[in-house]
Every structure is written in C-alpha cells, then in structure tokens.
MARBA-703898 format. One record per residue (C-alpha): x, y, z; residue number from 1. Coordinates in Angstrom, 1 decimal. Layout:
<atoms>
+--------+--------+--------+-----+
|      x |      y |      z |   i |
+--------+--------+--------+-----+
|      X |      Y |      Z | NUM |
...
+--------+--------+--------+-----+
</atoms>
This chain:
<atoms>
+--------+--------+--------+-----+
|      x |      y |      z |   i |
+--------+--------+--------+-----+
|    4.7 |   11.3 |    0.4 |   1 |
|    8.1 |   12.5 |    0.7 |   2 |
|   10.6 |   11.2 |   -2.0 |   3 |
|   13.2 |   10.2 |    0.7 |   4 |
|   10.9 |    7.3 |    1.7 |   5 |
|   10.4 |    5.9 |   -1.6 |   6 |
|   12.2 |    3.6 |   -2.8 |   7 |
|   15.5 |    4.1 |   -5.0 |   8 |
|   14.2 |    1.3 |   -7.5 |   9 |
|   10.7 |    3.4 |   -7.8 |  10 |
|   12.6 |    6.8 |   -8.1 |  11 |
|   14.8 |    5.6 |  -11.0 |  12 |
|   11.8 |    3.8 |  -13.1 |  13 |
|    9.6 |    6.9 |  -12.6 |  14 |
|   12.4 |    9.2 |  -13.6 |  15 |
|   13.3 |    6.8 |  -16.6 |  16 |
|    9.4 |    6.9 |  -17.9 |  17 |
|    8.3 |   10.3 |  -16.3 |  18 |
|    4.8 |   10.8 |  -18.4 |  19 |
|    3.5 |    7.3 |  -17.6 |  20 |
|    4.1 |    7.8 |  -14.1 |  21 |
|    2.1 |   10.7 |  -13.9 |  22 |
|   -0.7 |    8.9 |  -16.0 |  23 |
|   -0.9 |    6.2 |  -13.7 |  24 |
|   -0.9 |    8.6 |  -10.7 |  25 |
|   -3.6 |   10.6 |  -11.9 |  26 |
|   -5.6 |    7.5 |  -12.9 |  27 |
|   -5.1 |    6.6 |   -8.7 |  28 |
|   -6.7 |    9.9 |   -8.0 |  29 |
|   -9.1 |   10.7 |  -10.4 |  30 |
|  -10.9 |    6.3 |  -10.0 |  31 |
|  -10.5 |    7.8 |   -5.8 |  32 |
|  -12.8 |   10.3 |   -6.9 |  33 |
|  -15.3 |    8.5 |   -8.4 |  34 |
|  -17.1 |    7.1 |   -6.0 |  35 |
|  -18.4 |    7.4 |   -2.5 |  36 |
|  -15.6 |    5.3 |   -0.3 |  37 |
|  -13.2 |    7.6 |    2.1 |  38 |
|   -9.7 |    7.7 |    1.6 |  39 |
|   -8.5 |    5.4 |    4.5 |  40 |
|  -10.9 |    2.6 |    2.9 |  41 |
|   -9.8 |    2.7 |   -0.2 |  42 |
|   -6.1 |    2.1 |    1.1 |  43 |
|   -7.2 |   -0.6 |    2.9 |  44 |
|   -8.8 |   -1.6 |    0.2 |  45 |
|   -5.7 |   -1.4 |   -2.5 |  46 |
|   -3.5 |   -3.0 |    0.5 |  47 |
|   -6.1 |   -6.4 |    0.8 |  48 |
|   -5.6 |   -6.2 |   -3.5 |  49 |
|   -1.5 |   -5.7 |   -2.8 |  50 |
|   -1.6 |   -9.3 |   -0.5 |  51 |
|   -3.7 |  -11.1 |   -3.0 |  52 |
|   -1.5 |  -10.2 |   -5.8 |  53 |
|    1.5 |  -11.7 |   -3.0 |  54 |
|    3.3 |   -8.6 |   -4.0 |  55 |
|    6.2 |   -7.1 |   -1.4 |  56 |
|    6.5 |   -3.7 |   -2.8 |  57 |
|    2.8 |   -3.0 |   -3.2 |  58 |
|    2.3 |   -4.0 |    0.2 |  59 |
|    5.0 |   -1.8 |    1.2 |  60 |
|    3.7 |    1.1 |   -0.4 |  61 |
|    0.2 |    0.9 |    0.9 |  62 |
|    1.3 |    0.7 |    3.9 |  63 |
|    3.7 |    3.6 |    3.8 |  64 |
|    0.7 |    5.6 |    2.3 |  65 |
|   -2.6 |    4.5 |    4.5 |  66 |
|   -0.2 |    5.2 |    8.0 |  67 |
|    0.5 |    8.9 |    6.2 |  68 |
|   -3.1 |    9.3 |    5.8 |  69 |
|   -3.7 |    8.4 |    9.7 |  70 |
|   -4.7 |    4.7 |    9.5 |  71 |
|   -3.5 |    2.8 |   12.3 |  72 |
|   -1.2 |    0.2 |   12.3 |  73 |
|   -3.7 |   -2.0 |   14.2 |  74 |
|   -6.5 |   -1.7 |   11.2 |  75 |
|   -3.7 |   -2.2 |    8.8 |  76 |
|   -3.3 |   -5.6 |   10.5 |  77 |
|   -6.6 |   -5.9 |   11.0 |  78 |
|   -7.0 |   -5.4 |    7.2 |  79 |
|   -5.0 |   -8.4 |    6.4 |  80 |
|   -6.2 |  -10.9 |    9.2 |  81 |
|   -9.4 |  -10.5 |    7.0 |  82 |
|   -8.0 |  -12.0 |    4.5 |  83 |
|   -7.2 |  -15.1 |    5.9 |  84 |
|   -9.9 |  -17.4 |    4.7 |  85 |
|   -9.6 |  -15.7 |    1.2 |  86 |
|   -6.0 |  -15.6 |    0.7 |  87 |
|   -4.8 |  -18.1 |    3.1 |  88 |
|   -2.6 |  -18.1 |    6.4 |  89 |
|    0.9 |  -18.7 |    4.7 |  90 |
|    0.1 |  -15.3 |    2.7 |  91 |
|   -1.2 |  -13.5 |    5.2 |  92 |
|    2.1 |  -14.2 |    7.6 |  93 |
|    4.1 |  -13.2 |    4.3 |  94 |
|    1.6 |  -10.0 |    3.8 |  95 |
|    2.1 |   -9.0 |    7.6 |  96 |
|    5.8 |   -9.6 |    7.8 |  97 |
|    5.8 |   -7.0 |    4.9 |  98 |
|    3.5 |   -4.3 |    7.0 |  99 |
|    5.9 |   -4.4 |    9.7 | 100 |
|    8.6 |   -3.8 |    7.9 | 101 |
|    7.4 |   -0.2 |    7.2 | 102 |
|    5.3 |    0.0 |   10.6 | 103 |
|    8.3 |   -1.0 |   12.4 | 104 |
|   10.7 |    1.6 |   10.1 | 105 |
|    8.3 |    4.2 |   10.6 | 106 |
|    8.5 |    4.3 |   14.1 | 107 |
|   12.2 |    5.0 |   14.3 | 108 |
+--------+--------+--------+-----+
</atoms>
C-alpha cells in the first residue's frame, strides 16, 4: 500500500508508536499464514468483521487493501449485502456508504 493513500491520522499514530505498529502488522501476516483461506477471502473476511464492529476507518482500510489485491468492487458489496440479516440494514447502508467512499476515490 502506498503511504500517500493512508491516512494522515494512521501515519502520525504509527510514526508516534513505530514498534507496535510493526508488531501488529506482522501479527496480520504471520495469523494470514496460518491457515488455508486465500488472500482475497480473508479481506473479505476482516472487512464483514470491520462492519460488525460499525467502524469507518476499518472499513475504509479493507477496502482500500482487498481492491489492491484485485477484489472487485462488486464482491466487496457483495461482501456486505451478506451481512444483512446478521448486522442489520441500517449498518449495512452505513458499511456500504463507507466502501464507496474509497471505491468511488479510487476510481479518480
């Protein structure tokens, strides 16, 4: 991921607190590893647990990293449709209003 895409907010925390960042990114790639689930399902996977939790940012960032990994905007909604009878329709508008706002920033 390029660092001109992340957020400012993100960039200043991880620079403030530099060694737990990089703990907590190689804990995302070494629990990636451990099992048998591609890459493009488990960023669906941490974007359904990014709606649930009704947080903006994570949804933004999963997002932002399943389209750089090839996942198409249309299974990323797709991903979040399914959650309707879990989450709720309210959520789910919220969740996909959030998707586009990286879909739709990605495409310009």
């Amino acid at each position: 991921m390029s660092k001109g895409k992340l957020p400012q907010q993100y960039l200043r925390i991880k620079e403030k607190h530099e060694k737990y960042f990089n703990a907590v990114e190689e804990l995302g790639k070494v629990v990636k590893q451990e099992g048998p689930l591609d890459e493009k399902t488990a960023h669906l996977i941490q974007l359904a647990a990014a709606v649930t939790a009704h947080s903006e940012g994570a949804v933004h960032s999963h997002v932002r990293r399943a389209l750089e990994i090839g996942v198409t905007p249309e299974a990323i909604h797709h991903a979040i449709l399914l959650l309707t009878s879990t989450v709720g329709f309210p959520t789910v508008v919220a969740a996909l209003s959030w998707a586009e706002d990286i879909i739709n920033n990605e495409k310009m």
